[in-house]
C-alpha positions, 0 to 999 in steps of 0.5 A: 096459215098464222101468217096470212091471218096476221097479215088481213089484220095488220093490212086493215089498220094500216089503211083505217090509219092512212086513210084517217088524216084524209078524212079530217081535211074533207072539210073546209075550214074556214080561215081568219083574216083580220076582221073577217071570219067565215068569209064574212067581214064581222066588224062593220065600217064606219059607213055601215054604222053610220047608214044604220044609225041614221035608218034607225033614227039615232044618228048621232048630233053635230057635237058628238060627230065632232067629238067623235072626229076630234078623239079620232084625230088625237088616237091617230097622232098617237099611233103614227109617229110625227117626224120631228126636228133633226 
């Protein structure tokens, strides 16, 4: 007979602990990729900026466009090796 009520318990936790881990992958979990988190891109392109700026009325003037484009251009030669002479 002690053999049996062991038996009921032990049955019990080894199922409450197979059966635990399961449950923590019921849900979802989103994943991060890049810029994108919760399946939603969280940093906007330069397109989306632009089109807000200008509906917002505070698109930026001629220069600092230029200035913008000019500090982007060096950023790129920086980071992207030049081939140079062999």
């Amino acid at each position: 007979m002690a053999t049996v009520s062991i038996r009921i318990p032990t049955a019990v936790l080894t199922f409450a602990l197979l059966a635990a881990p399961a449950t923590g992958f019921a849900d979802q979990v989103p994943t991060r990729e890049g810029n994108i988190w919760d399946w939603r891109d969280h940093q906007p392109t330069m397109a989306q900026v632009q089109k807000q700026e200008k509906a917002a009325g505070v698109a930026p003037t001629p220069s600092q466009g230029a200035s913008d484009a000019a500090t982007m251009d060096r950023l790129y030669r920086q980071l992207v090796p030049q081939p140079g002479p062999r």
